[in-house]
N, C-alpha and C positions, 0 to 999 in steps of 0.2 A: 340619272347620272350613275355611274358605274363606279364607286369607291376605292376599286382595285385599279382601274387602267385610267380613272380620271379623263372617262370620255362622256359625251352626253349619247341618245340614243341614235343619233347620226352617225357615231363613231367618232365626232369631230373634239379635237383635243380641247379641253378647258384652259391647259396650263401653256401655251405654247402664248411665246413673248409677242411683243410690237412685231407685226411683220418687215420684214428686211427688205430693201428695193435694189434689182440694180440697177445700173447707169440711165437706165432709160423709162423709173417710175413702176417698173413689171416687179413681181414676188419674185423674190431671189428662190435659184435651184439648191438643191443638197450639192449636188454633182458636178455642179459648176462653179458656182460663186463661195467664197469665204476660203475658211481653213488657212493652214500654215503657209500655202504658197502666197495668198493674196498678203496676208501679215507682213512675210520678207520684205516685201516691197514697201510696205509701209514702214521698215525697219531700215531700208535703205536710206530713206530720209530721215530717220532718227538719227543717225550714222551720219550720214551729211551734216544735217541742222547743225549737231551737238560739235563737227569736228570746225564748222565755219563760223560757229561765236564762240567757244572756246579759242580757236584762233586770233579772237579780237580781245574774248574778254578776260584771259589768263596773262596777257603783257601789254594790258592797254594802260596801266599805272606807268609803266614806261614811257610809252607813248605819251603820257597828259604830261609827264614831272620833265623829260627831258624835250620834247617836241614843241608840245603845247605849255611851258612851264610855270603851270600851277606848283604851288607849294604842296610837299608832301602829303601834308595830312586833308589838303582840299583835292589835291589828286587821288587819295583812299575813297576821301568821301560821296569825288564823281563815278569812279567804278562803282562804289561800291550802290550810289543811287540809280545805277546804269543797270546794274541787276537786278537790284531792288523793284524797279519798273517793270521787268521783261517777266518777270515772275507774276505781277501786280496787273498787270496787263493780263495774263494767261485768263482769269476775270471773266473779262470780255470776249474771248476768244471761245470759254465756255458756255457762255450764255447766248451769243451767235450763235453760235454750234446747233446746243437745242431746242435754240426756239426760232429759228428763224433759215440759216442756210446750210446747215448740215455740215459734217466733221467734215467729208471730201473738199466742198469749195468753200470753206471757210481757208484749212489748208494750200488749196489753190490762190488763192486770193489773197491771202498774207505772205505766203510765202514770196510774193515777187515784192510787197512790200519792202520786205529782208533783205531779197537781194539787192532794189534798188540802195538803201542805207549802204549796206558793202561796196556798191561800186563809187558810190559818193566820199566813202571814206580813202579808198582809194587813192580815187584823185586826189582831195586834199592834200592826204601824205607823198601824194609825186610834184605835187606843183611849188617848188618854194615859194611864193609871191601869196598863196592860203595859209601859210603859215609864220609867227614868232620868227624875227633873227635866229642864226644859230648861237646859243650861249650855253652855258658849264654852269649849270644848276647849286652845284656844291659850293665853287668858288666865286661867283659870281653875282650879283644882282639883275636878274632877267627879269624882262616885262612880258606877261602874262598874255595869251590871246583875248583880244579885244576887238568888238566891234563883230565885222562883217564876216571877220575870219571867224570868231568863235560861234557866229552864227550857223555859219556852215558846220563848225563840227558838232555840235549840238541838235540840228537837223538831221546830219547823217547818224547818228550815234541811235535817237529816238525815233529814228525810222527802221532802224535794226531790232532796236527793242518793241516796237510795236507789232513787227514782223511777227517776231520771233515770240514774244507773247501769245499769242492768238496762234499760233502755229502749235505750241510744244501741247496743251493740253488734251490736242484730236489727235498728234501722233500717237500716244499711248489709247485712249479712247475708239479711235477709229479700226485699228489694229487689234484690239480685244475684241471689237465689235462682231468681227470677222468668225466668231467662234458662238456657237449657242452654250448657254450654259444649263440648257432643262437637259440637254445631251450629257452623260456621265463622263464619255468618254472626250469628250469637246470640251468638257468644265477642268478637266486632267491639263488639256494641252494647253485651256486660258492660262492654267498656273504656268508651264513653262514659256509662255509667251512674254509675262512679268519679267522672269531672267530672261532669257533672248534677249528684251528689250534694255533691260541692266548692259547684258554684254554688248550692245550694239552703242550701249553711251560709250563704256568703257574702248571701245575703239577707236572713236568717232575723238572722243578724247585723247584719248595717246598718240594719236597721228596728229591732234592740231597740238603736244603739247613736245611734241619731236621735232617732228618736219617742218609743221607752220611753224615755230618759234623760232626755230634754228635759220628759218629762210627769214625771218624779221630781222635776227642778232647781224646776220652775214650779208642779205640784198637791202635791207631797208623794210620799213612799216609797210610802204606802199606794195611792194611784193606779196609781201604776207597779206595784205586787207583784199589784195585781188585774188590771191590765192583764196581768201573764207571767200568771195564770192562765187566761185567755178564750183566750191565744194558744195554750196549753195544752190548752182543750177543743177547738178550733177543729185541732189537732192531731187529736187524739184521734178525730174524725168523719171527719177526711180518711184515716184508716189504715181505721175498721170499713166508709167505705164502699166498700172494694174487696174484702169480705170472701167476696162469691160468684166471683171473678175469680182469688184468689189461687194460687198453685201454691206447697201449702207442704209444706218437709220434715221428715218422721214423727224425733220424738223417738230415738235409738239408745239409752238407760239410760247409766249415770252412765260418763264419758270416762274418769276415776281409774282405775276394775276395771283395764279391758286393759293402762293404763302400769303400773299398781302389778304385775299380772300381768309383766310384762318382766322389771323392775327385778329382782322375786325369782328370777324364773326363770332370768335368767343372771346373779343371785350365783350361785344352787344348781348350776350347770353353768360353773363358772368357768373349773376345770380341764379341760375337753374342749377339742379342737383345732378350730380353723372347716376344713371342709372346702375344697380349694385352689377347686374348683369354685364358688362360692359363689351366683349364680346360681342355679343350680339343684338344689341338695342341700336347700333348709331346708324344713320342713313349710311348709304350707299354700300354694305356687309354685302360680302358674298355669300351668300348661306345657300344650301342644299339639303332637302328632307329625302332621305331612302330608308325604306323599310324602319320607317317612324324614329330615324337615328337624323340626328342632328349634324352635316358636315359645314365647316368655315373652310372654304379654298385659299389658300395661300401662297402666293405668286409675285412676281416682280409688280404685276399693276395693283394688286392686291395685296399688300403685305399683313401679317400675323397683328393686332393691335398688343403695343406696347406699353407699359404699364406706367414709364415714365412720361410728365409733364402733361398730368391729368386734366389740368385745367384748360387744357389746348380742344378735349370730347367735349368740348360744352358747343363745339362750331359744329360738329354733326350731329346733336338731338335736335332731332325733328319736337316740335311742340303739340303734344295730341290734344287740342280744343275743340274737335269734333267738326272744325271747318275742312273742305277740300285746296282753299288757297294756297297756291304754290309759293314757296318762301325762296326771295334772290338766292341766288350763289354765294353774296355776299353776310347772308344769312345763315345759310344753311351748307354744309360743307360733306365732303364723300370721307370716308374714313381714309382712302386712300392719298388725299390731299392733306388731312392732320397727320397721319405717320409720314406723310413727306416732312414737312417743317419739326418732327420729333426726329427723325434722321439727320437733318441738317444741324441742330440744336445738341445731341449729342454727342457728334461726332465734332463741334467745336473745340471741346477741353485735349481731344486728341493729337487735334490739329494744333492747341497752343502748346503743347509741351516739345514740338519739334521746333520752335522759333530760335533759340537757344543753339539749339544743335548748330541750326544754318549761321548765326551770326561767327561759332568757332569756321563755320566753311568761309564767310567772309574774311576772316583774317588769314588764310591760308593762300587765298588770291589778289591780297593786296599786302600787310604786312609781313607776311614768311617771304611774298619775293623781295620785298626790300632789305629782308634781312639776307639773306640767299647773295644778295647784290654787295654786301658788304664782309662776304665772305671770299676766299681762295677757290676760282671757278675752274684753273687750269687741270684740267686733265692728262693732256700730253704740252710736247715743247709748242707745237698748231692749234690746238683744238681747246676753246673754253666754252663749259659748260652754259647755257643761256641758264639763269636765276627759275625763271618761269619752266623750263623743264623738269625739275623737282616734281614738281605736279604729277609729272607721266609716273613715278616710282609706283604708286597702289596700282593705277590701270595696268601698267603691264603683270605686275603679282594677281590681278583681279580677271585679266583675260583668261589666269589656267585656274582660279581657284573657280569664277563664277559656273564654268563646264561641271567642276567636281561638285558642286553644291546640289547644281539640278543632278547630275549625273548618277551621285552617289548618295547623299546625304540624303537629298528628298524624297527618294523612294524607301529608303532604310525608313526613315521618320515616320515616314505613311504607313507602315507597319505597324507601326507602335502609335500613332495619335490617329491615324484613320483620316487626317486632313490631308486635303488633295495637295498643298501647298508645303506639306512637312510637316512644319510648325506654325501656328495661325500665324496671320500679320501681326497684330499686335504682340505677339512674343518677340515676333524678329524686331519692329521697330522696340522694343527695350533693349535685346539685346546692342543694338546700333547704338542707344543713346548712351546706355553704360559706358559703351569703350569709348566713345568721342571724348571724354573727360582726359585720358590719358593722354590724347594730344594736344592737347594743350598745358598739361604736365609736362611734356618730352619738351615741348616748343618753351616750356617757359627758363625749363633747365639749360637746354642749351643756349640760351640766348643771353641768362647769366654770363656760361662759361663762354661765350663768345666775346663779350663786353668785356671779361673781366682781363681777358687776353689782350683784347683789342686798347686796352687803356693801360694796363699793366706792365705784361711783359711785351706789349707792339707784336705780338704774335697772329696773324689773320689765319683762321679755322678753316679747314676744309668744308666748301659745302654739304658735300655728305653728309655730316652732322645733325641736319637739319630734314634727313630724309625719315628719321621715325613718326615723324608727328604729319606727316604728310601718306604715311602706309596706314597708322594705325587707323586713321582717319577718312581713309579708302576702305576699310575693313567693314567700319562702324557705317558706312554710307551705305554699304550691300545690303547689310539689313534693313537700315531704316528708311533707303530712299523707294526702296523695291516693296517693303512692307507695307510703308504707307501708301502707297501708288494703288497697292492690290487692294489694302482695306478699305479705301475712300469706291475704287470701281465697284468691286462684291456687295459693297452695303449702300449701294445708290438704287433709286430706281428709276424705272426706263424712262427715256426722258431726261434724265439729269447727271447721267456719267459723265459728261463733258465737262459740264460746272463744277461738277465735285471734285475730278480728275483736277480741275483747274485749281482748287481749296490744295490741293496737294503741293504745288508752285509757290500758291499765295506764302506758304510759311518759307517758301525761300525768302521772298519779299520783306515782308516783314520780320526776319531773320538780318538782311544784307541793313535793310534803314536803322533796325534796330543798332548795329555797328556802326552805324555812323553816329545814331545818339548819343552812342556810349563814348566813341573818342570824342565826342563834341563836351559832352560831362566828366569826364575823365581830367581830360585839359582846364574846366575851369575850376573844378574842384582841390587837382592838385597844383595848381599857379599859384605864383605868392611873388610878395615884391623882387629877391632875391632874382627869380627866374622865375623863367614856363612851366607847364604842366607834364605830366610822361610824355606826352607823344605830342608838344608841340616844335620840337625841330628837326629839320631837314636833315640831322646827324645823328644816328641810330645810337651813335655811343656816347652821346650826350642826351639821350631818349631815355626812358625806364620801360622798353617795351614787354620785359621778363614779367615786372610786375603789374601789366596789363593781362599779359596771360594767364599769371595767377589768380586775378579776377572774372577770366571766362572761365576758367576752371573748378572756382568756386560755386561760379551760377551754374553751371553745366551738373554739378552733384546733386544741387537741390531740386534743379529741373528735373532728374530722374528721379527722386523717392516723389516727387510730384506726379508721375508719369505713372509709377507703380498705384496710387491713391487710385488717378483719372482711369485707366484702364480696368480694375479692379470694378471701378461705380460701371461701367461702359460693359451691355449685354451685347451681342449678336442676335440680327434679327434673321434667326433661322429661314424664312420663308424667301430672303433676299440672299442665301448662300445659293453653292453650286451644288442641287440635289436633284436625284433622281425625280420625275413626276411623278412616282407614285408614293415620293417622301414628302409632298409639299401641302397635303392638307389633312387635314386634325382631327380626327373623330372626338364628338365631343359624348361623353357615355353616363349615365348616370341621372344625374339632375336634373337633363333634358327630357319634360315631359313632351310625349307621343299627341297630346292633345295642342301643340304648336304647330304652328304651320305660317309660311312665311308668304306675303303679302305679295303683290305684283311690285312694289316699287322698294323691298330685300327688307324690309320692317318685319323683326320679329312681333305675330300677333298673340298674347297667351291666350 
């Protein structure tokens, strides 16, 4: 092997990733397949997807409180478990992916899912006879969908979310895919392909929180629900037409075997000692001996061994008893199988500290529009603001800033930090999580001075009011939703971006349930005989919602000096960055005696 060019004496590369297939099984071309054309396309259905369930799920509290009429806060809690799933779901849609039918038709295949749920919702919303009498939620005693009816919309709802699940975590995935990252110049454009993919939310969003919203307030739900479906199929054509261009990667079988492999394999070897050498003692090492120098290759299949959760190296020592018996899988494990589950393992604490973040986003899509809703919408003597458009304020400021970020900022930065990305991910996801706090400071203030008007002097606020905590909060998303997305992809390996990509979602999830927890304990906490709890009535100004937001706002502080810990303990595993091939393996100098030589089956022998 050649230490300089990382080739063997074939000429043939050591470091060059899982081969890429396209459509028809063959090795993808340079010259053909991947790059930033085929992405577009996969970004059109970003841009769809996001503009056709924001369509449903940015004014579907609407919809359940006045349509379907559930009480407020079980109308928060169904949005808010409606997201919680489509996230929770992503899951699955990751674990398909790489082990079984690939990002493209996993993609194909849910996504009609999706749409089917959209046209089902549809209907509903056009047929009176599927839905509740019409009644006036506020002043009124309405009876609740029941029965056959709410069967239907519970079907169409987690037909959407299931869709839509399994869809989101290959669009990002599949579209990275498109790009090598052993290539310098290719690992450049994976970073802008990250923002691309930001600015194609950010649109996809502004238009369902414009046009779709405005066509809900002014034609009905059922317009708007048919409208996310077209935006849906209109999706859908823009992914299969890039279907001869794709560079896609070949399924590996179920990701579980190799972890559940570890796990057993070092209980079963608990008691054996890690050898001091570690490096280069455990089965399955990639070692290389030239001119009596010791090299470790280190690559996406391969990765650098990690120093953290040592007790996991007990699964790859080989036992030297002097027998030749080959020891299970379930015994004996490749090094590149324990840095998998130390990958996964680490990159947990990361993953918990955005929970927090996402559960402020859930209040932003079901409490601020209520609040929104009990605010002065009039614009002109014609035209009233829909509640749920508030929303679009950041995406549109985020259309011109997201350009200037890549445009300007990123390459300025890469001057000074040498990261292809600017500033690592995990500085940007801090910086995101820091500012999420002030919206819900902004959200909690005005909501005071909303109330206080509201009961006071009978004064109703302009909506407006309520647009700082929905920008600052679009600010803080750039960073952390983009940064996280990048660090879970860069620090995965092959084989497992889909899943990981999907762990990115999961903490929406777990973020939206978490919000429903909280008003569930919130309510029983502050109930007493006198009355309910903050947020258990239908009238905002009989609500204490100000001092629920001073409660995510409180958690939202600690969560970040939490973040600053977590990240601090949390390394980069160099070999799984975007680097040149002839940065990716490690001369090892010194202490490596010339009388070692390595075994046919990668066993350092002294």
């Amino acid at each position: 092997m050649d230490p300089e060019t990382g080739k063997n004496i074939k000429g043939e590369s050591l470091f060059s990733e899982d081969a890429a297939m396209d459509w028809r099984g063959r090795p993808c071309k340079t010259d053909k397949h991947g790059g930033m054309r085929a992405a577009a396309l996969v970004l059109g259905l970003q841009a769809f997807e996001i503009m056709a369930i924001a369509g449903v799920g940015n004014n579907l509290i609407t919809y359940v409180f006045n349509e379907m009429h559930f009480p407020l806060s079980k109308s928060a809690n169904i949005v808010t478990n409606f997201v919680g799933t489509i996230f929770l779901l992503s899951l699955l849609g990751g674990f398909l992916s790489d082990s079984y039918l690939g990002s493209f038709w996993t993609m194909v295949i849910f996504g009609f899912v999706e749409l089917s749920g959209f046209i089902l919702l549809s209907v509903q919303a056009h047929l009176p006879q599927l839905r509740p009498l019409q009644c006036n939620m506020v002043s009124e005693q309405c009876e609740p969908a029941k029965g056959f009816k709410a069967i239907i919309f519970f079907v169409a709802l987690y037909l959407v979310a299931l869709g839509s699940g399994c869809v989101k975590p290959n669009i990002i995935s599949h579209g990275a895919d498109q790009f090598r990252k052993e290539d310098p110049k290719q690992s450049k454009k994976l970073s802008t392909y990250f923002n691309a993919a930001y600015f194609a939310f950010c649109v996809g969003e502004l238009i369902a929180l414009t046009v779709l919203v405005w066509v809900q307030t002014r034609s009905g739900m059922d317009v708007g629900f048919g409208l996310s479906a077209a935006a849906m199929a209109l999706g859908l054509m823009s992914l299969i037409t890039g279907t001869l261009i794709y560079r896609n990667k070949p399924p590996h079988g179920s990701i579980f075997t190799p972890i559940a492999q570890v796990l057993v394999a070092a209980f079963s070897k608990r008691k054996q000692v890690c050898p001091s050498n570690s490096d280069l003692m455990f089965h399955g090492s990639q070692i290389n001996v030239v001119n009596n120098r010791v090299f470790t290759i280190n690559n996406a299949a391969n990765p650098r061994h990690a120093e953290k959760f040592r007790f996991l190296d007990k699964a790859c020592i080989k036992i030297q008893d002097g027998s030749q018996t080959k020891e299970s899988p379930w015994r004996l494990c490749t090094v590149a199988q324990v840095e998998q589950v130390k990958i996964i393992l680490s990159v947990i604490p990361i993953f918990a500290c955005t929970i927090i973040f996402n559960t402020i986003l859930a209040q932003l899509q079901t409490f601020s529009v209520q609040q929104g809703s009990a605010m002065d919408t009039q614009l002109t003597k014609s035209f009233k603001i829909p509640p749920a458009s508030l929303q679009s304020i950041p995406y549109i400021i985020l259309i011109f800033v997201v350009p200037l970020y890549e445009g300007v900022f990123v390459p300025l930065a890469r001057k000074f930090t040498g990261n292809d990305s600017g500033i690592s991910p995990l500085h940007r996801i801090g910086v995101g999580l820091f500012f999420a706090t002030f919206s819900m400071v902004s959200a909690a203030l005005v909501e005071n001075k909303r109330r206080n008007s509201a009961m006071n002097s009978k004064e109703i606020l302009s909506i407006f009011w309520i647009a700082p905590q929905f920008l600052i909060f679009g600010l803080s998303e750039m960073f952390t939703a983009v940064g996280l997305i990048e660090f879970f992809y860069t620090q995965s390996l092959s084989g497992m971006q889909a899943f990981l990509t999907a762990m990115t979602y999961c903490s929406y999830s777990f973020g939206f349930y978490l919000s429903s927890l909280l008003v569930s304990l919130v309510n029983k906490i502050t109930s007493n005989s006198s009355g309910g709890g903050w947020l258990s009535d239908n009238d905002l100004n009989k609500d204490r919602l100000d001092l629920f937001y001073w409660l995510l706002a409180a958690l939202s502080i600690i969560n970040f000096f939490n973040y600053l810990f977590c990240s601090r303990w949390y390394s980069y595993n160099p070999s799984l960055s975007s680097t040149p091939p002839h940065d990716s393996y490690e001369e090892e100098l010194g202490h490596h005696s010339s009388s070692k030589h390595v075994s046919d089956d990668n066993i350092i022998i002294p």
